[in-house]
LUMLOPA-121140 format. One line per 3 residues: number of its first residue (from 1); their letters; for each residue x, y, z of C-alpha. Coordinates in Angstrom, 3 decimals, padded with zeros to 6 digits. Each point is the difference from the previous one (the first is absolute). Example, Ala and Ser with C-alpha at 12.3 -4.5 7.8 and 13.67 -1.06 7.14 Angstrom:
<pts>
1> as> 012.300 -004.500 007.800  001.370 003.440 -000.660
</pts>
This chain:
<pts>
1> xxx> -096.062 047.157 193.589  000.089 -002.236 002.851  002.769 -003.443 -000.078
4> xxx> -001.371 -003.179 -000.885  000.800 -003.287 001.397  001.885 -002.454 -002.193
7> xxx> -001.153 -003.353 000.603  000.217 -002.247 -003.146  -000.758 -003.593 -000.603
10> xxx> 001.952 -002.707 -002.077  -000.716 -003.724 -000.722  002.648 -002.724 001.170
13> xxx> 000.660 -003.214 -002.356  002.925 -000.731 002.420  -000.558 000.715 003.660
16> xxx> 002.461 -001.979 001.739  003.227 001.955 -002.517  -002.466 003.210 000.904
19> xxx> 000.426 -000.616 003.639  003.512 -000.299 -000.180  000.370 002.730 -001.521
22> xxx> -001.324 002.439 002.222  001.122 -001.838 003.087  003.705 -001.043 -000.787
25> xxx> 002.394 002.476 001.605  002.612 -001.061 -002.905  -002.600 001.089 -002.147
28> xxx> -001.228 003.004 001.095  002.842 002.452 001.265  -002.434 002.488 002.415
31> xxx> -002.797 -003.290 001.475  -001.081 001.446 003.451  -002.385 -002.294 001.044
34> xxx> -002.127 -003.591 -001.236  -003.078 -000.608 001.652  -002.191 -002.989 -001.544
37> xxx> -003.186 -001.826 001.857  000.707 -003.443 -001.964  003.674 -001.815 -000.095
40> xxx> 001.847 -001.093 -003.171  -001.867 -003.325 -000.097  -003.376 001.249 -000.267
43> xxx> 000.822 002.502 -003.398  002.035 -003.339 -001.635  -003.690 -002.053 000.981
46> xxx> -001.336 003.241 -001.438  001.546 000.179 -003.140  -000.425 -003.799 -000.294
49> xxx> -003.720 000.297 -000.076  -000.255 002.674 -002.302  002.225 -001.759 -002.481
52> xxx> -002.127 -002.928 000.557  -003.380 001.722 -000.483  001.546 002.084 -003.171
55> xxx> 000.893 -003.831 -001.579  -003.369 -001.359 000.593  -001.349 003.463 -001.683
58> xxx> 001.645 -000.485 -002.859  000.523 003.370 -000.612  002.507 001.741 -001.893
61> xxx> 002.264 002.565 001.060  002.002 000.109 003.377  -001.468 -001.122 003.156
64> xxx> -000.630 002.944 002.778  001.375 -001.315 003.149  -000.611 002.621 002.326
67> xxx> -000.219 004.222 -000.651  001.913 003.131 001.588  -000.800 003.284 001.366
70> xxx> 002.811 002.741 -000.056  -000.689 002.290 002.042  002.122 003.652 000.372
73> xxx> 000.854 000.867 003.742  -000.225 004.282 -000.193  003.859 001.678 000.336
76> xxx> -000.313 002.208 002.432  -001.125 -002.759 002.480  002.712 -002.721 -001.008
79> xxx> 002.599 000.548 002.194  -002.587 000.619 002.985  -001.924 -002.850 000.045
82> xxx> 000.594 -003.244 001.940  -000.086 -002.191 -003.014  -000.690 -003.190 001.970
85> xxx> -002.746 000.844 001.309  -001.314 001.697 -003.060  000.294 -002.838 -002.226
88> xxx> -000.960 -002.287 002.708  -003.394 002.032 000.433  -000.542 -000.129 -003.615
91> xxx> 000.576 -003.620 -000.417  -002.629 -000.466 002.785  -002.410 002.025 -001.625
94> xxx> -000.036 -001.623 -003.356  -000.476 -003.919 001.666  -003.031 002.105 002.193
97> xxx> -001.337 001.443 -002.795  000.189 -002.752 -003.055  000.997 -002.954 002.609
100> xxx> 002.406 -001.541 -002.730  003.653 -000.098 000.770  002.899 002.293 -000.495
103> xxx> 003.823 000.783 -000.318  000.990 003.684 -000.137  003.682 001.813 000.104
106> xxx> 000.791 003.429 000.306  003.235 001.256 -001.576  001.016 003.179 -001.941
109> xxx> 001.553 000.681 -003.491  003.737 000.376 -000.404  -000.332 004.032 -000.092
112> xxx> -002.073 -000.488 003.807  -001.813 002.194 -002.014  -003.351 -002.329 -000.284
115> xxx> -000.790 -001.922 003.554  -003.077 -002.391 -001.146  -001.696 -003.788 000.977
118> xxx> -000.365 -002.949 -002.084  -002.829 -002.138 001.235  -000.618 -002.894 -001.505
121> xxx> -003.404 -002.420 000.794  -001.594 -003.115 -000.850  -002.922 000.187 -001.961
124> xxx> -001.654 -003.435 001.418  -001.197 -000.707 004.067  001.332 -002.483 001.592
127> xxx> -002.945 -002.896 001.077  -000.727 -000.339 003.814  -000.245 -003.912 -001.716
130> xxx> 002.617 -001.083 -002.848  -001.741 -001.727 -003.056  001.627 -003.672 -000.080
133> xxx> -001.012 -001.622 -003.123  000.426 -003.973 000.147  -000.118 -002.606 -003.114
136> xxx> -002.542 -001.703 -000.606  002.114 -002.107 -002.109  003.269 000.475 -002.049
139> xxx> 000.882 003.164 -001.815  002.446 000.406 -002.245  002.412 003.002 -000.659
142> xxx> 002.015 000.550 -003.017  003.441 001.558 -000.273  -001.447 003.980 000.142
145> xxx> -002.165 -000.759 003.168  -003.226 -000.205 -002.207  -002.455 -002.965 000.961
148> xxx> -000.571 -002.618 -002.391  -002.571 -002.301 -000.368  001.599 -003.620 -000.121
151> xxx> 003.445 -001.445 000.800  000.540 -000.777 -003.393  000.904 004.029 -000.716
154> xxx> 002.666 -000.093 002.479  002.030 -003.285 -001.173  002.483 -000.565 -002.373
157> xxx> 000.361 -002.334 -002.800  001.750 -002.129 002.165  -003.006 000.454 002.365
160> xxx> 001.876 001.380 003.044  -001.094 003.352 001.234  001.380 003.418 -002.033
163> xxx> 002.699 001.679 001.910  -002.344 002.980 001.770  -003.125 -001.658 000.460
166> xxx> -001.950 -000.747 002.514  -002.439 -002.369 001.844  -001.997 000.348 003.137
169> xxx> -002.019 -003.104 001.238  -003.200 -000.337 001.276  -000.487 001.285 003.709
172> xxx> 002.973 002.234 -000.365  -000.078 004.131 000.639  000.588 001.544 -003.746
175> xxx> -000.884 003.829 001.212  000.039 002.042 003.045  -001.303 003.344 -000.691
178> xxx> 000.554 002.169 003.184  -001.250 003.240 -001.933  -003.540 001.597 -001.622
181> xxx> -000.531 000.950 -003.166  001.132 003.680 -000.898  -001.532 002.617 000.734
184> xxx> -000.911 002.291 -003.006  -000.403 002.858 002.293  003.602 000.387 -000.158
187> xxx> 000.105 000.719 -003.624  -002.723 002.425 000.073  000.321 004.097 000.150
190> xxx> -002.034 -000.086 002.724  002.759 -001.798 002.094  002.798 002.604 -000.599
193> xxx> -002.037 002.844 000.435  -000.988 -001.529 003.536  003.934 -000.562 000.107
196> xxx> 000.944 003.496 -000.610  -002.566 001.211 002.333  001.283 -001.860 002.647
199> xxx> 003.598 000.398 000.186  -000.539 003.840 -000.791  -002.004 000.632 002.248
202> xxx> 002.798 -002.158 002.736  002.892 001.786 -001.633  -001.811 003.479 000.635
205> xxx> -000.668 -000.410 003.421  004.104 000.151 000.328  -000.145 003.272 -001.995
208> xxx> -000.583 003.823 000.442  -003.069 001.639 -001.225  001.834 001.046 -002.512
211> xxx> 001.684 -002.525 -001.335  -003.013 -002.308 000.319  -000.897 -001.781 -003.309
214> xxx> -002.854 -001.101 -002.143  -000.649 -003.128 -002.056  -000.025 000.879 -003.974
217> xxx> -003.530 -000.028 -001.347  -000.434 -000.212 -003.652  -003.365 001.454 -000.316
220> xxx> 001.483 003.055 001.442  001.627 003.112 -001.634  003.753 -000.651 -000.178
223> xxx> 001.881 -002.734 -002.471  002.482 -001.886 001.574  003.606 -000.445 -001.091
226> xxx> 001.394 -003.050 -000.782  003.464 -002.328 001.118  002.613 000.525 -002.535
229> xxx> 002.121 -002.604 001.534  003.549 -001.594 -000.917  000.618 -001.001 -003.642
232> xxx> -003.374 000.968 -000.956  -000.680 000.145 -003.925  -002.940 002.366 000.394
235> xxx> 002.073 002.333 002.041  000.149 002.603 -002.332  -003.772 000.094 -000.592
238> xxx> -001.075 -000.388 003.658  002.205 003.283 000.608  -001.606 001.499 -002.250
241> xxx> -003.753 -000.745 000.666  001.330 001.157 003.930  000.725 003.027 -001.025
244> xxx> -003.382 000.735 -001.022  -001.516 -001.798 002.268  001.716 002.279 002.739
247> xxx> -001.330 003.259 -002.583  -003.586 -001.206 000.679  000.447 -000.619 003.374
250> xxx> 001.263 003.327 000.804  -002.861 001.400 -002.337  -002.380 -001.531 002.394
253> xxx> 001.653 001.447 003.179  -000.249 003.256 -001.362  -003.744 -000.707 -001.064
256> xxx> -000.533 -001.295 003.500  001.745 003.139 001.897  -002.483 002.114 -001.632
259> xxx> -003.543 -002.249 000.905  -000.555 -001.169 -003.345  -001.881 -003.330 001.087
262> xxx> 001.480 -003.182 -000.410  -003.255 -001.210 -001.904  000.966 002.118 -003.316
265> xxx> 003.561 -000.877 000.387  -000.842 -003.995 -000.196  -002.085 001.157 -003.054
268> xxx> 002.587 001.328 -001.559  002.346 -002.735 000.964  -002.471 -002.729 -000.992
271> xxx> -001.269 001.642 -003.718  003.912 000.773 -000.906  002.433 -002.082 001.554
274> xxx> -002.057 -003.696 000.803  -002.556 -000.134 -003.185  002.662 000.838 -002.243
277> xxx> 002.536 -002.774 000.708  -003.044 -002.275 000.349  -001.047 000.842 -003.303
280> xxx> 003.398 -000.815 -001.284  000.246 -003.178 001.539  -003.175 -000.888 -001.011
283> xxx> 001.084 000.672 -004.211  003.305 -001.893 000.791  -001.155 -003.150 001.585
286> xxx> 002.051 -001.826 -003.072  002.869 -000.557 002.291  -001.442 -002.940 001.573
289> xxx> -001.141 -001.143 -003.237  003.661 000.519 -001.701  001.660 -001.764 003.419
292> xxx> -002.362 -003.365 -000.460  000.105 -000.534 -003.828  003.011 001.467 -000.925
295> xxx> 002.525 -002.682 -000.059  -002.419 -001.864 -001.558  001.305 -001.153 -003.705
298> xxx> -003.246 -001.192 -001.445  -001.665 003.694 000.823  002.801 002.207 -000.759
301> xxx> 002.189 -002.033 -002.587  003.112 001.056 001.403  002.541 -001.854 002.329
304> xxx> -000.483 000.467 003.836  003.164 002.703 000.564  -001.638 002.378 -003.181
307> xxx> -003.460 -000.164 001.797  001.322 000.814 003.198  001.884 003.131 -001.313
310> xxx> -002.808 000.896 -001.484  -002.209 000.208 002.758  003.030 001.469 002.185
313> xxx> -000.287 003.170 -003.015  -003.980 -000.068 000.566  000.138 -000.474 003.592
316> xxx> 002.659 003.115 000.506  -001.435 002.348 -002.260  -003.378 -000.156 002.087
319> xxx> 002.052 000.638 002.872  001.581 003.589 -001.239  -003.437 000.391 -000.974
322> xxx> -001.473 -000.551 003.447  002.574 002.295 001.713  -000.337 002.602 -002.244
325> xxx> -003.883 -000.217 000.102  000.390 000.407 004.109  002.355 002.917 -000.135
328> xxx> -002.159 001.681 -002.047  -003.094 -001.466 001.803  001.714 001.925 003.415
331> xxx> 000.730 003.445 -002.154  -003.626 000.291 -000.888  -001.236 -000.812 003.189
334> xxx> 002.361 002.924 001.523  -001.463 002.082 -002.646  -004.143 -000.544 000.894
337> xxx> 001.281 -000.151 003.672  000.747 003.283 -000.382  -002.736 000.969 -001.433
340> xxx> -002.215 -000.950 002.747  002.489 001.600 002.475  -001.025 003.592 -002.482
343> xxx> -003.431 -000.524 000.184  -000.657 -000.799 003.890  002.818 003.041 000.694
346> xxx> -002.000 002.668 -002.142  -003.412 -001.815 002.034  001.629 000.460 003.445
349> xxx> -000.466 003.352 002.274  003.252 001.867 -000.561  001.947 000.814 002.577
352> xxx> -000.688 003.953 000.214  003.241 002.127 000.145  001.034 001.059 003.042
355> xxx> 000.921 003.572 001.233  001.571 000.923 002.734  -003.142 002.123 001.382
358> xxx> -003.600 -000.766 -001.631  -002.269 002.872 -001.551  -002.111 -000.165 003.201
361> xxx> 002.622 000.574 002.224  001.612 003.091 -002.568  -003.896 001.364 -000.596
364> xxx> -000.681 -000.105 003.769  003.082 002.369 001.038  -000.538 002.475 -002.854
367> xxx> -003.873 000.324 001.512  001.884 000.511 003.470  002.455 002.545 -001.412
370> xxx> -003.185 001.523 -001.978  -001.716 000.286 003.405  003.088 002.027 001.904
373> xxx> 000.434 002.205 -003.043  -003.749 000.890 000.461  000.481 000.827 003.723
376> xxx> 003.171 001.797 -000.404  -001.820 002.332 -002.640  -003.054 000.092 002.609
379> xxx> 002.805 001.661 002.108  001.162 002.333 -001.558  -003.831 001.608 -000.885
382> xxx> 000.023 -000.251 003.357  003.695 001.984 000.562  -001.227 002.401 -003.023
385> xxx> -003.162 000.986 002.069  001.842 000.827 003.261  002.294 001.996 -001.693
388> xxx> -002.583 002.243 -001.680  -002.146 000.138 003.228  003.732 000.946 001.673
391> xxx> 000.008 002.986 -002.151  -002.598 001.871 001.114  000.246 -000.578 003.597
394> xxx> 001.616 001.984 003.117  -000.737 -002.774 002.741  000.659 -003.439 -000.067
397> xxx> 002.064 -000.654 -002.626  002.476 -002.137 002.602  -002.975 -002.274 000.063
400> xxx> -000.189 -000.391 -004.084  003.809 000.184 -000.975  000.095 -003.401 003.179
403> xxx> -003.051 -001.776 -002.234  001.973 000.551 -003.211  003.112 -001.437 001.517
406> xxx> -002.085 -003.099 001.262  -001.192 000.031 -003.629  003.751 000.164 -001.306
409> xxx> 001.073 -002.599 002.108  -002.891 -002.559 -001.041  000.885 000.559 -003.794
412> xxx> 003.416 -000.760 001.038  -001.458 -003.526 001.042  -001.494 -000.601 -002.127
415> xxx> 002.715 000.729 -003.136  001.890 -002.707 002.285  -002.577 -002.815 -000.346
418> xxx> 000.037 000.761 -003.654  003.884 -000.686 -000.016  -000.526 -003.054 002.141
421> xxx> -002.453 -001.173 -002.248  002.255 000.512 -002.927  003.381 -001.608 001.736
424> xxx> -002.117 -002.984 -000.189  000.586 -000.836 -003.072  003.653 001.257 -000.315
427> xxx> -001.095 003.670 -001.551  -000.334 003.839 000.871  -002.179 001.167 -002.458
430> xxx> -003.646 -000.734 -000.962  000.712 000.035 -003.861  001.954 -003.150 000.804
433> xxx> -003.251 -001.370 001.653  -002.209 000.762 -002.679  002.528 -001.805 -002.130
436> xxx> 000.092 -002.850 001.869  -004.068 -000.855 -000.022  000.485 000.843 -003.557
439> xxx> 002.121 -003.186 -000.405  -002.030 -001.881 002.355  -003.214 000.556 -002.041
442> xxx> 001.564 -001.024 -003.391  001.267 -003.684 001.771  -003.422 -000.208 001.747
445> xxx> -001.760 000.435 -003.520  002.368 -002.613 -001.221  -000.453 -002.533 002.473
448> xxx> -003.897 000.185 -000.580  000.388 -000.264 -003.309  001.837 -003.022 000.246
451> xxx> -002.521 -001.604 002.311  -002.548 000.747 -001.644  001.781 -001.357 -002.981
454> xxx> 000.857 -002.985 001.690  -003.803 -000.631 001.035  -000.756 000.391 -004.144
457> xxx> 002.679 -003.135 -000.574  -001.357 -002.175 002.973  -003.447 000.153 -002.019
460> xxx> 001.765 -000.981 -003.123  002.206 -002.529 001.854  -002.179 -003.535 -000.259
463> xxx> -000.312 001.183 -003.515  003.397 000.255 -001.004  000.777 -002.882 001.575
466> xxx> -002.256 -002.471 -001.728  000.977 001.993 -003.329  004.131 -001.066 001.048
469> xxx> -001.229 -003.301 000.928  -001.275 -000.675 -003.522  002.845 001.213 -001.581
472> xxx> 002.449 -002.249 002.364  -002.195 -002.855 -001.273  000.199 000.552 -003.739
475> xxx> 003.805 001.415 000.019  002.760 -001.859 001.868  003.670 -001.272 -001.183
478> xxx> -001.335 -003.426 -001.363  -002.577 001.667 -002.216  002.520 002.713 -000.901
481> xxx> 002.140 -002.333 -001.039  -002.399 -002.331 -002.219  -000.455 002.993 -001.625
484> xxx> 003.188 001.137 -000.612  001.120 -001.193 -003.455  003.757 -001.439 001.904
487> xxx> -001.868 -002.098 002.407  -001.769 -001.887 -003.451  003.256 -000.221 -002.022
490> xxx> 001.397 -001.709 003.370  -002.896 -002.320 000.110  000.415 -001.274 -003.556
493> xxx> 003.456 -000.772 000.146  -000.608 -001.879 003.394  -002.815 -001.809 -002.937
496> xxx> 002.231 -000.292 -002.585  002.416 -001.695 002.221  -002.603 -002.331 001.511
499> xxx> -001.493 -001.100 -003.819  003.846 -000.476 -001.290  000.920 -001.619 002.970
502> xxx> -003.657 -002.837 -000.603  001.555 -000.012 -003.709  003.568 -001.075 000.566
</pts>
């Protein structure tokens, strides 16, 4: 599994105490370097405008001055790196790329064991042309900043003007606005995927082939883990949905290592582990309705602290329940993972077994030691024939008993080519050969079998397949568990407390 980039982003409601944060030395005992394209002025104007804009909205909640990208510099290039000129370079190629301003500093955790960036950026343009609005006549402010419509709002009974308010006359300048409206680009996906891209793709040309990195996809295979954090309350759980989180991503390393295609894995992943936990957010969307009516007396008949333990019980019980649904969710989708991994194994050509010397080779020298025992035995019909015509003879038998010797001598030959033949295969006698194609034949059989085996489960493959496919559909953990007579009794005290919680 290759390393992924981490390159999160966060919203700021305070980016002039953000800045100073990750730029004060006294603040930050291991600050390398601050590089920023705008000075302190512009963020103040910055966050100014945004307040401004947020008033005139009228919107509730906190206003979004400006957002943050974090983004993790790899270890074994942190003490290698000029970090000026890094962070420098990647300054510059955010204002390039977006053309908004920016303020980044590089600095590592107390350990030195985390070297990372925090680059902070304005979400607005700056004008080539300020916007100077003028009065057309006077306007009237009251003590929160909020325009009024006559002068009368903003006096007191003794007619002089209320301590905080405000009046601009006619002709004068009541708003500069040096900046654009935001940009919603910066609060889509698209944005930090184009982010992550980026800066991974910079940070890996500093890196090894090896070490190079990759930008999390969520469509793909693998889970990710998640940030446990300091003083976390979820700790506990988010170790725990790790763990198997880091099961199923080993599952699919080993699926991958033997060519089981990625296509089945994501259908796996998607039909046990995504529909599942959308299912069960789906059946407990009453959290949002139990967070905006349940203080209220009226509805619920109860006072304000009894509603909200209430829906703390409601709200936490679906929460076991949604971890244990996941955990199970990931143990089911090990166990059709691995089914797929049986089926495309049994439909893949087996590797055949492997002797040291193949039935050819073993077949081809008993033919050759076939062959000299047949002209070693043609020799000696030969020998046998001069030594019955060397019986009857007076003259020449110098001339025969030389030709037998010749004859002798060429057995001899060949009885060494046998042995040569032989030493071959580490052996001195022939039985040993015959034993040895014996063997070979019986793994030969064996291996064709198998193929042709293996050819029979290709055929069925598709077949099996679809037939899994169904079954992933109809059977995973959230349907298992809606079953399951625990999962109901759990569900209607999580009803019962809801109904007595309406009552009182």
């Amino acid at each position: 599994m290759a390393k992924n980039s981490f390159i999160q982003i966060s919203k700021l409601p305070d980016v002039i105490g953000r800045i100073d944060y990750i730029t004060n030395p006294k603040r930050q005992e291991n600050l390398y370097e601050v590089t920023g394209s705008a000075d302190e002025m512009y963020w103040r104007e910055l966050a100014k405008c945004n307040q401004d804009e947020f008033k005139k909205s009228g919107t509730k909640g906190k206003c979004i001055e400006a957002r943050e990208l974090i983004i993790a510099i790899p270890q074994v290039i942190a003490d290698e790196i000029d970090k000026k000129k890094m962070i420098d370079e990647m300054v510059e190629r955010f204002k390039s790329e977006y053309g908004v301003e920016c303020i980044a500093a590089m600095h590592h955790n107390k350990t030195k064991t985390n070297l990372h960036v925090h680059m902070i950026f304005s979400e607005r343009k700056l004008r080539d042309n300020p916007e100077v609005k003028i009065a057309s006549r006077n306007m009237f402010y009251d003590e929160s900043g909020k325009h009024v419509r006559t002068k009368k709002e903003i006096l007191g009974q003794n007619g002089n003007l209320k301590q905080g308010c405000t009046i601009i006359k006619k002709g004068e300048t009541y708003e500069t606005n040096r900046f654009e409206k935001k940009d919603s680009y910066f609060k889509s996906a698209k944005f930090l995927g184009e982010a992550k891209h980026m800066y991974t793709d910079y940070l890996n040309s500093y890196l090894d082939q090896k070490d190079k990195m990759k930008v999390f996809d969520n469509n793909d295979v693998y889970l990710p883990t998640k940030k446990v954090g300091k003083n976390n309350p979820q700790a506990k759980s988010i170790i725990k949905t790790n763990a198997k989180r880091t099961e199923w991503n080993k599952a699919v390393d080993k699926a991958l290592d033997m060519n089981i295609p990625k296509d089945y894995i994501k259908l796996v992943k998607y039909n046990q582990i995504i529909i599942p936990m959308k299912l069960h957010s789906k059946m407990n969307h009453s959290r949002a309705f139990y967070k905006k009516h349940g203080n209220k007396v009226n509805n619920y008949k109860t006072s304000r602290n009894q509603a909200n333990r209430n829906r703390s019980i409601i709200y936490s019980n679906m929460m076991y329940d949604m971890i244990e649904l996941f955990v199970d969710s990931i143990e089911m989708a090990i166990y059709f993972l691995g089914k797929i991994v049986s089926l495309f194994v049994n439909a893949l050509k087996p590797e055949p077994v492997k002797q040291e010397w193949s039935l050819n080779e073993l077949n081809a020298s008993s033919r050759y030691i076939e062959k000299r025992h047949y002209e070693i035995d043609s020799m000696y019909g030969k020998i046998n024939a001069l030594e019955y015509k060397l019986e009857g003879k007076i003259f020449g038998k110098k001339k025969i008993m030389d030709e037998i010797e010749v004859l002798k001598l060429h057995i001899h030959n060949e009885r060494v080519k046998i042995s040569s033949e032989l030493k071959k295969y580490s052996i001195t006698d022939e039985r040993e050969l015959g034993h040895l194609i014996t063997i070979a034949r019986i793994v030969e059989d064996n291996n064709q079998n198998a193929i042709r085996k293996a050819k029979e489960n290709v055929k069925n493959l598709e077949e099996d397949l679809l037939d899994l496919t169904v079954k992933m559909k109809q059977k995973n953990a959230y349907t298992v568990k809606k079953e399951s007579k625990k999962f109901n009794e759990k569900n209607e005290i999580n009803k019962d407390r809801s109904i007595s919680a309406r009552r009182r």
